[in-house]
C-alpha positions in Angstrom: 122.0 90.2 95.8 123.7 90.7 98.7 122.2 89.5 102.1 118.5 88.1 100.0 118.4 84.8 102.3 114.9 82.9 102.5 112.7 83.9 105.4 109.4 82.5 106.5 105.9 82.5 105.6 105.2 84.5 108.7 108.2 87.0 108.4 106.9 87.7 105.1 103.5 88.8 105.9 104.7 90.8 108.6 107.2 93.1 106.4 104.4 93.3 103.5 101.5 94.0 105.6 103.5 96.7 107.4 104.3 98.3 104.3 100.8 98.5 103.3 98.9 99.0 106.4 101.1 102.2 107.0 99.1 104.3 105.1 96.4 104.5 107.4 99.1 106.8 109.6 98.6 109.1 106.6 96.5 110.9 104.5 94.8 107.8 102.8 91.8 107.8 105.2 90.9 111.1 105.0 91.1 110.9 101.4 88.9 107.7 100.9 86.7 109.4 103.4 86.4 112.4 101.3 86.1 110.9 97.9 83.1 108.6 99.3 81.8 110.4 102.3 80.2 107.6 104.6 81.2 104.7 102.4 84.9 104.7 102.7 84.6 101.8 105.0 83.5 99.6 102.9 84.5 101.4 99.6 88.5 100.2 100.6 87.1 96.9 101.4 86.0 96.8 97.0 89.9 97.5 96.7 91.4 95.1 99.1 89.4 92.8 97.1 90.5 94.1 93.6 94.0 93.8 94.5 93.4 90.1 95.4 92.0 89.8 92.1 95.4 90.8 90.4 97.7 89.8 92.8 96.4 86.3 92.3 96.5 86.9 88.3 100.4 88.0 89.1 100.9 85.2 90.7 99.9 82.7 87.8 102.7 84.9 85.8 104.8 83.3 88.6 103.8 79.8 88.3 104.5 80.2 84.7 108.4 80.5 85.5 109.1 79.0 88.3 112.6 79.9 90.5 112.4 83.5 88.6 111.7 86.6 90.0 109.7 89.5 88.1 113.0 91.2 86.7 113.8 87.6 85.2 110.3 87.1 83.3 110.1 90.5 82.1 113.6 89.6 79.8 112.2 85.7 79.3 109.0 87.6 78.6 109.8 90.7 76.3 113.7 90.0 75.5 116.7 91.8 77.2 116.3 95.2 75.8 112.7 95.5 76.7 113.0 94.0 80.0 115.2 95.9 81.0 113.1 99.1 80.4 110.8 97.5 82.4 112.8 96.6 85.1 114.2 100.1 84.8 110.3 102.1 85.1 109.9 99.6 88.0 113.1 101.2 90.1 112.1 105.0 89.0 108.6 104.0 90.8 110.0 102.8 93.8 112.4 105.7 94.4 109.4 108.0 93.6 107.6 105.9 96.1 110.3 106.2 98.8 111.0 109.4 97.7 107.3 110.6 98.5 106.4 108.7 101.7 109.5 110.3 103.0 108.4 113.9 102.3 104.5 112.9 103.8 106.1 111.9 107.1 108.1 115.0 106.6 105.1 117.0 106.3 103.3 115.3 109.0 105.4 115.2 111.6 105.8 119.0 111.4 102.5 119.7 111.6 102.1 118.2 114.2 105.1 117.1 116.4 108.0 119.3 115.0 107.2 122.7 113.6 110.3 124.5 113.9 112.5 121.8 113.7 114.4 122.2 109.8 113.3 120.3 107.3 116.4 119.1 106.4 117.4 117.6 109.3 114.4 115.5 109.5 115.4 114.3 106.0 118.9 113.4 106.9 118.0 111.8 109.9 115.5 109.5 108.4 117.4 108.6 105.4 120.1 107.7 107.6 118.3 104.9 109.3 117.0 104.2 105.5 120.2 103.6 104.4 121.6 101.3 107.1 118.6 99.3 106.5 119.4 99.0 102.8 123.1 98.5 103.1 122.0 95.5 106.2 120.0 94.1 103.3 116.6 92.3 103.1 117.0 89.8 105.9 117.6 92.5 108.1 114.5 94.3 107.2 112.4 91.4 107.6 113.4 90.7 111.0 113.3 94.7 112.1 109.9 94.1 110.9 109.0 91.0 112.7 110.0 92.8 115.7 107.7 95.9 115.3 105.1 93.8 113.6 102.6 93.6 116.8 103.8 96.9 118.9 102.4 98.4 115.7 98.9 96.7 115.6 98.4 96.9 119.0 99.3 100.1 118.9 96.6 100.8 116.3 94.0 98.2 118.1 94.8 100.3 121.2 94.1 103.5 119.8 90.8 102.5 117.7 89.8 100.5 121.3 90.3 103.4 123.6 88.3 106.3 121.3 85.3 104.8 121.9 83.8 106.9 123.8 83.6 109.3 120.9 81.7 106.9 118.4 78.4 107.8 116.9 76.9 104.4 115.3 74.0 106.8 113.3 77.2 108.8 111.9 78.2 106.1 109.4 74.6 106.7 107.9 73.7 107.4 104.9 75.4 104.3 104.1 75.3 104.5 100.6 77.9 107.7 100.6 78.4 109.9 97.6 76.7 106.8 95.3 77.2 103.3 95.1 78.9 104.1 91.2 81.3 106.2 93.1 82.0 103.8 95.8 82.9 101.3 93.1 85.0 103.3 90.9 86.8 104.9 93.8 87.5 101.5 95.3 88.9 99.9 92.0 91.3 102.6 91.8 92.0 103.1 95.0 93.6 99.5 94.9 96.5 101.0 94.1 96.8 101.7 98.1 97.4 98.1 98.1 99.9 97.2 95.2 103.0 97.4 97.4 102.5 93.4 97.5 104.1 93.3 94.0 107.2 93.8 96.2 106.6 90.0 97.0 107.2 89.1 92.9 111.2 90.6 93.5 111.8 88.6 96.0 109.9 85.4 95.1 112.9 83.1 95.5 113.6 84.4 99.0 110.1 83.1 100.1 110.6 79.8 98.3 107.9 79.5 95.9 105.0 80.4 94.1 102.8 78.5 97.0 103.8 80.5 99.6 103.9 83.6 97.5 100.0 83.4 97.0 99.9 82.8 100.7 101.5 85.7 101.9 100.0 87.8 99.6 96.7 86.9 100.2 97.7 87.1 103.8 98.5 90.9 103.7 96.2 92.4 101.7 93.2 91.0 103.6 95.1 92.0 107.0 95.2 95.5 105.1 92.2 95.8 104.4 90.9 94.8 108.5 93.3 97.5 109.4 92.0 100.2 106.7 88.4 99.0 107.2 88.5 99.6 111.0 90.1 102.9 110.9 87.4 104.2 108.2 84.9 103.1 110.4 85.7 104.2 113.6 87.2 108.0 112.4 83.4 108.0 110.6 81.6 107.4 113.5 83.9 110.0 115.7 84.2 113.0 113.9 81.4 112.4 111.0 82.5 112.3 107.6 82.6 116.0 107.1 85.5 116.4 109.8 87.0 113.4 108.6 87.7 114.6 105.4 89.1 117.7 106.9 91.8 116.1 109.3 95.3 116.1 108.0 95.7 112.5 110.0 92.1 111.3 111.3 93.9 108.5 113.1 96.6 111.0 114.7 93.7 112.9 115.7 91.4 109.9 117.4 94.6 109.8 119.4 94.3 113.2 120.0 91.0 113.2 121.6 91.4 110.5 124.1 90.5 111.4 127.5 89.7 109.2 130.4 91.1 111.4 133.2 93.8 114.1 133.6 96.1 111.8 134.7 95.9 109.4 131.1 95.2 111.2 128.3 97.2 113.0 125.6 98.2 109.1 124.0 99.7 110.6 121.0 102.9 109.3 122.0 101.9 105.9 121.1 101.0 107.1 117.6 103.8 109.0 117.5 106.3 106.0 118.0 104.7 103.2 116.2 104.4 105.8 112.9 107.7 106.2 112.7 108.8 102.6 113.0 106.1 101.5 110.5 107.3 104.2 108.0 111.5 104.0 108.5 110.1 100.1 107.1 107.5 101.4 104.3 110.8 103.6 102.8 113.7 101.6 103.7 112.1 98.7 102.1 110.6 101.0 98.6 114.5 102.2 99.1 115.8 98.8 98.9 113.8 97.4 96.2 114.7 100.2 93.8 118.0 99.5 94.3 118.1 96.0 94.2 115.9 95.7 91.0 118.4 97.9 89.4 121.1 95.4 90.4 119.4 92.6 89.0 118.7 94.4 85.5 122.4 95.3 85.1 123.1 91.6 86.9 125.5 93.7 89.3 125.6 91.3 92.5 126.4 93.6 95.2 123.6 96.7 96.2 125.9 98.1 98.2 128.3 100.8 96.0 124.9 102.1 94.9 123.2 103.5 98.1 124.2 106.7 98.5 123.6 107.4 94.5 120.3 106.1 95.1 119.9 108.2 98.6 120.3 111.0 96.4 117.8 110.2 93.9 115.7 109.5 96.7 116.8 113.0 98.3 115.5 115.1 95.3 112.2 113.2 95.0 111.7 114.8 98.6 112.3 118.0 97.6 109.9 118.0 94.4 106.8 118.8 96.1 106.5 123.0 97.1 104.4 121.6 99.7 102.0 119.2 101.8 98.9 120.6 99.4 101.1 119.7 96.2 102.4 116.6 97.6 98.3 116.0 98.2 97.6 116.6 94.7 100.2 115.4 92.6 102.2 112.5 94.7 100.0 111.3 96.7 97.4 111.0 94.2 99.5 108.9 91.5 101.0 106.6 93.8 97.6 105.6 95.6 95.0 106.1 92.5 97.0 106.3 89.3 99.3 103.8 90.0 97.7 100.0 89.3 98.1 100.7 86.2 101.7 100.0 86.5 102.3 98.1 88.7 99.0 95.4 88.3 99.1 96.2 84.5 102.6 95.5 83.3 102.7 92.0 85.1 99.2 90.9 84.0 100.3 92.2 80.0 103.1 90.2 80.5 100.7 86.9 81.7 98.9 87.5 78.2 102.1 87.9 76.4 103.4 84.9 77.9 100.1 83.1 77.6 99.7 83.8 73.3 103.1 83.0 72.8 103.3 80.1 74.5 106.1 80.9 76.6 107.2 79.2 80.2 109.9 79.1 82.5 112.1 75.6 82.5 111.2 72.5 84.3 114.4 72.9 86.6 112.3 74.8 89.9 109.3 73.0 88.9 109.0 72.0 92.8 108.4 75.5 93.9 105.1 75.6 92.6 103.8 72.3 93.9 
């Protein structure tokens, strides 16, 4: 693939824990906070550790075959044909993926920065950025993201810090929420708020090894989970659960309600710029991945020629949704409940397939694991 240079440890954790840790500019903490009522903090604290539970299974699928990326077990695995497929549902899912987050921001920002600005033109500008990111390539994703990396969670510490004023300790009580079985379900399936790390299994050979890999996956998700943690907590104890749940963005609205005197307030601005950094990263990089994954199926070594097609696909995904309630319901519920059970479940069948059959990658990268 074009431009898919190594990069550090550190670089790496920074571009994946963006990509996860931008949800909590969205809907995703109103949702948990809904679903579980007082226990959300905690509740995405039983999915952080979930998803370290099978991103570490993932990752003994990588030390199986060392010096080969996901798209190359799944035909060592299954065969070419079948592979293939695989690799195949794995691109659909991350231009549905890009192709969602896009029309969230899109619904966001209109709410509440851009109301009669068209639609469209939002779009167009957003996936223009997009797709100079993907035609740069990777390496220049991961250093756009080393540079926005901090702004961004100090932008969020800033935030969290400042609000409180406006936090209740008693408000995070009952502590038990809607149910400790609830809490538990909720926070296995909600893992799939988490599963963008599998992004680190297509570009394993960029990181340089299956050590590392672990590392920086391990890395993100807990950082994730601090981030998702905090803000659960902290929108709890300032608006109570039952405004929570109602806020289209409960951390756009904790900076909303900042007030220290007439002369600094209103600190939205800070939200508003570090949310759109975070999220030109979480779609240019679901952008990229799509397309790059479909290179590496079809063995095509250039990603370029196939941006704008993939801009389009990308384009009519946005437009699926009627609106932000359907987008609620339909999108944003499969990509952050639903969807483990792709992307945790086809790598870890493909562990047990490997495992029964007895079948292992060649002793030729055998260093990478060590």
């Amino acid at each position: 693939m074009t431009n898919e240079r190594k990069f550090g440890t550190a670089e790496a954790v920074y571009l994946t824990t963006l990509v996860i840790a931008s949800k909590a500019f969205y809907t995703s903490i109103r949702v948990m906070i809904k679903i579980t009522g007082t226990a959300a903090w905690y509740m995405t604290i039983v999915s952080c550790l979930t998803s370290i539970i099978f991103f570490l299974l993932i990752s003994l699928v990588m030390k199986r075959f060392p010096g080969k990326n996901l798209v190359e077990i799944f035909e060592l695995v299954t065969g070419r044909f079948f592979g293939k497929i695989l690799t195949l549902v794995f691109s659909a899912y991350f231009v549905y993926y890009a192709g969602s987050s896009l029309r969230e921001f899109l619904e966001m920002i209109k709410a509440y920065n851009l109301p009669y600005t068209p639609p469209s033109l939002i779009i167009f500008a957003f996936m223009a950025v997009v797709v100079v990111l993907a035609y740069i390539g990777l390496e220049g994703m991961v250093r756009f993201a080393s540079v926005i990396f901090y702004p961004v969670l100090i932008g969020i510490a800033l935030i969290l810090f400042l609000a409180y004023p406006y936090y209740n300790v008693r408000a995070i009580f009952p502590i038990g929420g809607y149910g400790i079985a609830e809490t538990l379900k909720s926070g296995f399936f909600r893992s799939s708020a988490y599963d963008e790390v599998i992004i680190l299994a297509f570009i394993i050979n960029s990181i340089d090894g299956v050590k590392k890999f672990r590392k920086v996956g391990v890395l993100s998700l807990f950082i994730s989970g601090i981030v998702f943690t905090s803000n659960c907590l902290c929108n709890i104890m300032a608006f109570d659960y039952t405004m929570s749940s109602e806020n289209v963005s409960d951390l756009f609205q904790l900076a909303r309600v900042i007030y220290f005197s007439r002369f600094f307030q209103r600190i939205e601005s800070i939200f508003l710029f570090i949310w759109i950094l975070a999220s030109l990263i979480t779609v240019g990089l679901a952008f990229y991945i799509a397309i790059s994954s479909f290179c590496k199926a079809f063995k095509i070594s250039n990603h370029r020629p196939l941006i704008l097609q993939f801009a389009f696909l990308t384009f009519m995904v946005t437009l699926l949704p009627e609106g932000l309630i359907q987008l609620a319901k339909t999108n944003i519920v499969v990509l952050r409940e639903y969807s483990m059970i792709l992307v945790y479940g086809i790598p870890v069948l493909i562990l047990f397939i490997s495992v029964i059959f007895g079948k292992r990658g060649d002793s030729k990268c055998l260093k990478s694991v060590k």
